[in-house]
C-alpha positions as CSV (number, residue, x, y, z in Angstrom):
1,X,-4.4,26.1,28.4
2,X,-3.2,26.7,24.7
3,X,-5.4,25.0,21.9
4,X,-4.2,21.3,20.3
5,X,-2.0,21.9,16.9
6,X,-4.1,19.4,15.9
7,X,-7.4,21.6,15.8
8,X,-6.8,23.2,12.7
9,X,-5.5,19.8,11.0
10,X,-8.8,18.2,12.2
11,X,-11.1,21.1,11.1
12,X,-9.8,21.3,7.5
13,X,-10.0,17.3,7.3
14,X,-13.3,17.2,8.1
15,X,-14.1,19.9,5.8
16,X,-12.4,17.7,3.1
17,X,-14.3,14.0,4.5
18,X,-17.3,14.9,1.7
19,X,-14.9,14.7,-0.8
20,X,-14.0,10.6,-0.3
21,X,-16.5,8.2,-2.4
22,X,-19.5,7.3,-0.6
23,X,-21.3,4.0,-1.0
24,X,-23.9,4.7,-3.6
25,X,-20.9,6.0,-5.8
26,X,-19.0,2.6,-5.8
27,X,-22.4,0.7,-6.4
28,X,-22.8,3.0,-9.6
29,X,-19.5,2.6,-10.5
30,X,-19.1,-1.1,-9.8
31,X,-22.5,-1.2,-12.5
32,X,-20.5,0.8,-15.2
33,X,-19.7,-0.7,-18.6
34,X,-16.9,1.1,-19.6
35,X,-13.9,4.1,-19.7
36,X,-17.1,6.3,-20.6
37,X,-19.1,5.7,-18.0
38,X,-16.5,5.6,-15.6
39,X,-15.7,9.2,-16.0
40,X,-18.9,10.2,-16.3
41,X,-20.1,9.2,-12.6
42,X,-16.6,10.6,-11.2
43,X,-16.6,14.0,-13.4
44,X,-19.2,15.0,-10.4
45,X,-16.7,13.8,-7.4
46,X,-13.3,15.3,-6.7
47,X,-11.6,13.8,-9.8
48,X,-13.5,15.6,-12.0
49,X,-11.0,18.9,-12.0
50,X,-8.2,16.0,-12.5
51,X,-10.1,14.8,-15.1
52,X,-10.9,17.6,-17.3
53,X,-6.9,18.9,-16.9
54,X,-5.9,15.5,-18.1
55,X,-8.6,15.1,-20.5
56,X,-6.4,16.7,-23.6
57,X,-3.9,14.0,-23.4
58,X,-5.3,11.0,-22.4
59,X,-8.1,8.9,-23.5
60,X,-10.4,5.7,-21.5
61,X,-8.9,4.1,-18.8
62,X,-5.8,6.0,-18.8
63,X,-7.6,9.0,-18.1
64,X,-9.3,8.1,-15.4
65,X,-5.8,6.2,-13.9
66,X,-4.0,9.6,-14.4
67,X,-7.2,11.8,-12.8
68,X,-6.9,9.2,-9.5
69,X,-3.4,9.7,-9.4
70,X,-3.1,13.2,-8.9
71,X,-6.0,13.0,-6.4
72,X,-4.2,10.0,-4.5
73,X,-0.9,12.9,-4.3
74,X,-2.6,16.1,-3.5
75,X,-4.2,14.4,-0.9
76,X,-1.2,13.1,0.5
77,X,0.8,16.6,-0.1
78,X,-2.1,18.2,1.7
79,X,-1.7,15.4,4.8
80,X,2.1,16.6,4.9
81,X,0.8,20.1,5.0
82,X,-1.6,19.9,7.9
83,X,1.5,18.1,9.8
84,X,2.1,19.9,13.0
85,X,6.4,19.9,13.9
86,X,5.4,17.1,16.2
87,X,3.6,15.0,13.5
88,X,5.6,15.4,10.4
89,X,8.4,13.4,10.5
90,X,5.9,10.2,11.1
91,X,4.0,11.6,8.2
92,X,7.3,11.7,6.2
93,X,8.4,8.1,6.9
94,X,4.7,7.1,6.1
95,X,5.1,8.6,2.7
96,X,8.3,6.9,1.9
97,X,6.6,3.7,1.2
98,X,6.0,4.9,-2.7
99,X,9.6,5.1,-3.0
100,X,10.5,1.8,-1.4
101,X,7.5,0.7,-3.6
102,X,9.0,2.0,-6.9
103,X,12.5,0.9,-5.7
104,X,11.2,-2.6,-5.9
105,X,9.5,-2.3,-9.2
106,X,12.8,-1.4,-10.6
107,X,14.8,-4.1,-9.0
108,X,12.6,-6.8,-10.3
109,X,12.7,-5.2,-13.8
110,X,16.1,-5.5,-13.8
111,X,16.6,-9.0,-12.5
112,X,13.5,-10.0,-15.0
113,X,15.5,-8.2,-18.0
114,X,12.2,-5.8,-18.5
115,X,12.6,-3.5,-21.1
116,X,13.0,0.4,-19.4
117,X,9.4,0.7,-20.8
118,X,7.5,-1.9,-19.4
119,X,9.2,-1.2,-16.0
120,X,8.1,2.8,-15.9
121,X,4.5,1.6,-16.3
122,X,4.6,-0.4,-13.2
123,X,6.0,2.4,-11.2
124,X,3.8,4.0,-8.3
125,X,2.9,6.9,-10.7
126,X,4.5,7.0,-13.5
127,X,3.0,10.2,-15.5
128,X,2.4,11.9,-11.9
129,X,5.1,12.6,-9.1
130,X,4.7,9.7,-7.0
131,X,3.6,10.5,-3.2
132,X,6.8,9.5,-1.7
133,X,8.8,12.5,-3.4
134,X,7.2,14.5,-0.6
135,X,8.7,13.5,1.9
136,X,11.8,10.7,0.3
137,X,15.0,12.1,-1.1
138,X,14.4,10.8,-4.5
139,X,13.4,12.9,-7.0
140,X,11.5,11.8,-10.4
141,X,14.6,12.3,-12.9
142,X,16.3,9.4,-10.2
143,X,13.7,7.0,-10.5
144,X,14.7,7.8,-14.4
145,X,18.3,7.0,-14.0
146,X,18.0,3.7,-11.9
147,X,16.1,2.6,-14.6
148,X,18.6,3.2,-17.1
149,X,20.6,1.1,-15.1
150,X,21.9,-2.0,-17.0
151,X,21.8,-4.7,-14.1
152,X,20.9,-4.9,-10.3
153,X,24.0,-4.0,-9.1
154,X,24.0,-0.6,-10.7
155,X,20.6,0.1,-9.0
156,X,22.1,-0.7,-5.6
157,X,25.3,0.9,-6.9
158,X,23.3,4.0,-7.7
159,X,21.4,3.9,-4.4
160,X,24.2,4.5,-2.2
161,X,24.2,8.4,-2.0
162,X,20.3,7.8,-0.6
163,X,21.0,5.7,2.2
164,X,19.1,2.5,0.5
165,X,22.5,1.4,-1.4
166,X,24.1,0.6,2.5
167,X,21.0,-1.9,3.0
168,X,21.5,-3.6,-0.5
169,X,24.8,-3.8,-0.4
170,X,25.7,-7.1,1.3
171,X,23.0,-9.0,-0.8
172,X,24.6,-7.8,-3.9
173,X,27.2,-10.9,-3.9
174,X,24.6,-13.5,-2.9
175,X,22.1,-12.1,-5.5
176,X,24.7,-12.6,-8.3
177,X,24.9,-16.2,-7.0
178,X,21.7,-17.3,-6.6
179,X,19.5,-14.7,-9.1
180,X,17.0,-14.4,-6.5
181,X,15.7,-10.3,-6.2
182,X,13.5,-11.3,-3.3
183,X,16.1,-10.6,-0.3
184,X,16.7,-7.5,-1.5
185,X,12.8,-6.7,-1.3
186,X,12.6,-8.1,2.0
187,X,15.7,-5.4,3.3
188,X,13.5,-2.7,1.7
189,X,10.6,-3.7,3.7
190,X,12.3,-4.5,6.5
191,X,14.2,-1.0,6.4
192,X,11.1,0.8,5.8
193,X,8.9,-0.4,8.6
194,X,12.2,-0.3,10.8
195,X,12.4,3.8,10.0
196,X,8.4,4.0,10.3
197,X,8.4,2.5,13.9
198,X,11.2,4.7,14.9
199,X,9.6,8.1,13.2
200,X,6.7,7.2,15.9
201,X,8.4,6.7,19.5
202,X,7.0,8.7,22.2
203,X,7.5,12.3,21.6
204,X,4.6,13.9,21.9
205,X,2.8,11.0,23.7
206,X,0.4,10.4,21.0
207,X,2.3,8.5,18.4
208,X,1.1,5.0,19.8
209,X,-1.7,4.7,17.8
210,X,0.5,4.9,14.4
211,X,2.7,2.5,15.7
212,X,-0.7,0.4,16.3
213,X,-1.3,1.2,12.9
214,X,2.9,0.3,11.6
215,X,2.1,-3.1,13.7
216,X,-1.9,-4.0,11.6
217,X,-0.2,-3.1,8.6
218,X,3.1,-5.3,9.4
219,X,0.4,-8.3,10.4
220,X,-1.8,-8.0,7.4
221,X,1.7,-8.9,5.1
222,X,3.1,-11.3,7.6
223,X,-0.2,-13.4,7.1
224,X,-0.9,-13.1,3.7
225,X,3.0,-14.1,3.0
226,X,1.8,-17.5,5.7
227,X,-0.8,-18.5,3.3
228,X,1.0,-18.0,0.4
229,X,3.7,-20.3,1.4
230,X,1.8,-23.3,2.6
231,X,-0.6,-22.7,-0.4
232,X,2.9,-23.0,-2.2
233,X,3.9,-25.9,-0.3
234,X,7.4,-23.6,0.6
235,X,9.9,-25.1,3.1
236,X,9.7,-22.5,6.6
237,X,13.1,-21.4,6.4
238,X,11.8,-19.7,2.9
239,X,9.0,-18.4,4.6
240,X,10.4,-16.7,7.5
241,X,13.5,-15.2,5.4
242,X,10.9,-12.9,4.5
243,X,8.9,-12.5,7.6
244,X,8.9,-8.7,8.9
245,X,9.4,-8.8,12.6
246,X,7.3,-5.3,14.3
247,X,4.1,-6.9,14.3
248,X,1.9,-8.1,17.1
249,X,2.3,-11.8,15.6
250,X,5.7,-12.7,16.7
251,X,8.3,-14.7,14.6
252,X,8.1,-17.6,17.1
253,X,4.3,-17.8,17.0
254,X,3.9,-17.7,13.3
255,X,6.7,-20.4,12.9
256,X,4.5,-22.9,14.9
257,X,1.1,-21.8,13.4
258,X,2.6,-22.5,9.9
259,X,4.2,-26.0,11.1
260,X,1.5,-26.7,12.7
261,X,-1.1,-26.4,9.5
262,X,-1.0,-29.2,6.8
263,X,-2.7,-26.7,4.1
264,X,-4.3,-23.6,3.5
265,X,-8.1,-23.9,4.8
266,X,-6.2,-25.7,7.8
267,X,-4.1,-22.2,8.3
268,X,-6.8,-20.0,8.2
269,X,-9.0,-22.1,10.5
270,X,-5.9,-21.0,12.9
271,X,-5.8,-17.7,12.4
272,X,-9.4,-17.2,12.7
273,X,-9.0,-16.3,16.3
274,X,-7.1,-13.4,15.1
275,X,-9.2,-12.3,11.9
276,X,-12.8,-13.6,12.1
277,X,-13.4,-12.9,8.5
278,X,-10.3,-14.6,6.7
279,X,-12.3,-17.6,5.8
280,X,-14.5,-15.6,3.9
281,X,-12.0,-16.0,1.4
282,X,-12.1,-20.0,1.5
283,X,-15.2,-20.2,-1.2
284,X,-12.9,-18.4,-3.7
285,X,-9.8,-20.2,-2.9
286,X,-11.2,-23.9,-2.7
287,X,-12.9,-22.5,-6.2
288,X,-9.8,-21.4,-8.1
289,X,-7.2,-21.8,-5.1
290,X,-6.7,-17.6,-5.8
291,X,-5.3,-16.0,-2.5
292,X,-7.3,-12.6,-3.5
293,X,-10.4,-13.2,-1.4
294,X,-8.2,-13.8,1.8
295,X,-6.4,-10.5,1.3
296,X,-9.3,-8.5,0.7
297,X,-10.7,-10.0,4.0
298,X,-7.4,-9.1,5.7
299,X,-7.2,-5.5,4.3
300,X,-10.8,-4.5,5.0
301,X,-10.8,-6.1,9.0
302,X,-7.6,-4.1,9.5
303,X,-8.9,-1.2,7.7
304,X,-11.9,-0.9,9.9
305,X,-10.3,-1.9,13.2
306,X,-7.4,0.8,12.5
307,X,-9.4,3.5,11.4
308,X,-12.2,3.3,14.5
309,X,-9.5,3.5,16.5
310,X,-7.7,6.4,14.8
311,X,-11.0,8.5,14.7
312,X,-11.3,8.0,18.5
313,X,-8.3,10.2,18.7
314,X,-9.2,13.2,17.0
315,X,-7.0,15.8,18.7
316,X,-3.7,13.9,18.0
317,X,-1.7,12.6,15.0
318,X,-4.1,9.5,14.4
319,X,-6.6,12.2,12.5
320,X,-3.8,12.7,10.0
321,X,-3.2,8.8,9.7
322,X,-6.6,8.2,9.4
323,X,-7.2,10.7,6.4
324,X,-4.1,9.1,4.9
325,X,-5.7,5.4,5.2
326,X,-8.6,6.4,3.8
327,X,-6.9,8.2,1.0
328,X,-5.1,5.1,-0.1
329,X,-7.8,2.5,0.2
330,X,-10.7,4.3,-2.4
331,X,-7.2,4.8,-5.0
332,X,-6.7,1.1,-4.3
333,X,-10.7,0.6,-5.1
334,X,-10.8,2.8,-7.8
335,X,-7.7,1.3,-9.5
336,X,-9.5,-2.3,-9.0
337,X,-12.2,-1.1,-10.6
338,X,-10.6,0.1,-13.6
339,X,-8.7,-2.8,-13.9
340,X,-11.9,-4.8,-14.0
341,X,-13.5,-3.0,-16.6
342,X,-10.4,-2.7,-18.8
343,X,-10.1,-6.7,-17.9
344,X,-13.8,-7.7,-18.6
345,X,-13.7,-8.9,-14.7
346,X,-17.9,-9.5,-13.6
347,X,-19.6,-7.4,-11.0
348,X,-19.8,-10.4,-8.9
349,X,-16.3,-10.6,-9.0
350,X,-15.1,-7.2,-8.5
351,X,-17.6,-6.0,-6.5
352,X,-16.3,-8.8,-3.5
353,X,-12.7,-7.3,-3.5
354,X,-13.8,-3.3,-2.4
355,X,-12.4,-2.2,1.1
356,X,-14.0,1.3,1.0
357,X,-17.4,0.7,1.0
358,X,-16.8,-1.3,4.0
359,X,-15.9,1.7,6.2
């Protein structure tokens, strides 16, 4: 019997598994007082080559954003690498979510009438080639353009030749109507997950467990956009225009959970059959009525659900999905924690919101 073309993948991730943040390092860096000390603990870790190459140009909090960067894309460019034929076309579609990200960030510039720079600062990764230009058509210098673009319709204009314009396009006249960017953000998402799920049907008979993974990931978003409408009070036909169907909470279901729920704490006690730790975020909302506690508890039940059962499949594409996962959530931690320093944001505050040191 020839070996699994997943051996070599697994062996070289495992070798790399040391390099992730472990526990004590987000509790030291959680305790940190500034940029200083911030790239002091992580000069040890695997930023610190990022850090010292970047160290020449940029200063404080910047440096450190930069250095976390570049570690968030090698480790994705290395994830594309270890890609057997069977696996990399999932792991392409995966890695198109920075673009659709950085799509949308330009699309709300322009219907906000940002300036071109406060819009390149919000992009995915702005003084580093965002992940998705492994794998997406887009190149950096066309991020560049669209956002020389004087108005939505020249994005969507310009996005024809890479296949997004065709999915803008009839929005275009009810966007100049109404002003409202958020269809057009919804059709991104909706084409994205649509191309995801289809990257992952049955080839080589283990791509279940990423659509598993398409389907948390579709649920986590479908709920959090729930609470924030009945915490907005928002009629359900503006709801569910921008409900993602692919999850394992259907349309239908979601409809009468939302109906059925007179107010936030009310929704959650609902959901609570299907995420036991949502109302751990019901302290901070009933506090300050801020939806950040519920996705946090949301993202890190997911997290750990998905990523048990991606490790119990080793030999098989869900290694490569799990090293990705894990990737992404300690640059989402590490970017929280610089923003809470840069912010002045309390331990006891911050320290609440980490997914990683949950794993």
């Amino acid at each position: 019997m020839s070996s699994s073309p997943y051996a070599s993948p697994l062996g070289r991730i495992k070798a790399q598994l040391p390099s992730f943040l472990g526990k004590d390092a987000y509790a030291a860096l959680v305790a940190a007082h500034d940029a200083s000390d911030l790239s002091r603990l992580l000069e040890p870790t695997a930023y610190g080559p990022y850090l010292a190459q970047t160290a020449a140009t940029f200063r404080g909090y910047d440096l450190i954003e930069v250095a976390v960067n570049r570690c968030f894309v090698q480790r994705n460019r290395t994830a594309l690498e270890l890609a057997p034929f069977a696996g990399r076309g999932p792991v392409q579609a995966y890695l198109k979510r920075w673009d659709i990200q950085n799509l949308a960030t330009i699309l709300s510039a322009k219907a906000q009438g940002r300036t071109l720079r406060e819009a390149e600062t919000f992009l995915v990764s702005p003084r580093e080639l965002p992940a998705g230009l492994l794998a997406g058509p887009m190149l950096l210098d066309d991020f560049r353009l669209l956002l020389q673009a004087p108005s939505v319709e020249a994005v969507v204009s310009g996005l024809m030749k890479f296949g997004y314009g065709a999915v803008l396009l009839p929005l275009v006249e009810s966007f100049q109507r109404t002003k409202d960017v958020f269809p057009l953000l919804a059709a991104l998402d909706r084409y994205y997950y649509q191309q995801l799920a289809e990257s992952a049907r049955f080839f080589q008979g283990d791509e279940w467990t990423v659509r598993r993974l398409v389907e948390s990931e579709v649920d986590v978003r479908n709920v959090l956009l729930l609470l924030k409408g009945r915490d907005a009070e928002l009629p359900p036909e503006t709801v569910f225009a921008r409900f993602l169907d692919g999850g394992s909470l259907g349309r239908a279901a979601a409809q009468d959970l939302y109906q059925g729920a007179r107010g936030v704490p009310e929704l959650v006690q609902a959901l609570e059959g299907r995420y036991a730790q949502l109302p751990d975020g019901l302290a901070r909302y009933a506090e300050d009525r801020s939806l950040v506690g519920f996705e946090t508890a949301l993202v890190a039940e997911r997290s750990v659900a998905t990523l048990r059962e991606l490790r119990a499949y080793p030999l098989s594409l869900a290694i490569i999905f799990a090293y990705l996962l894990l990737a992404e959530l300690e640059r989402s931690d590490l970017r929280r924690i610089v923003y809470a320093k840069a912010y002045g944001v309390g331990r006891d505050r911050l320290e609440p919101l980490l997914v990683s040191p949950r794993l």
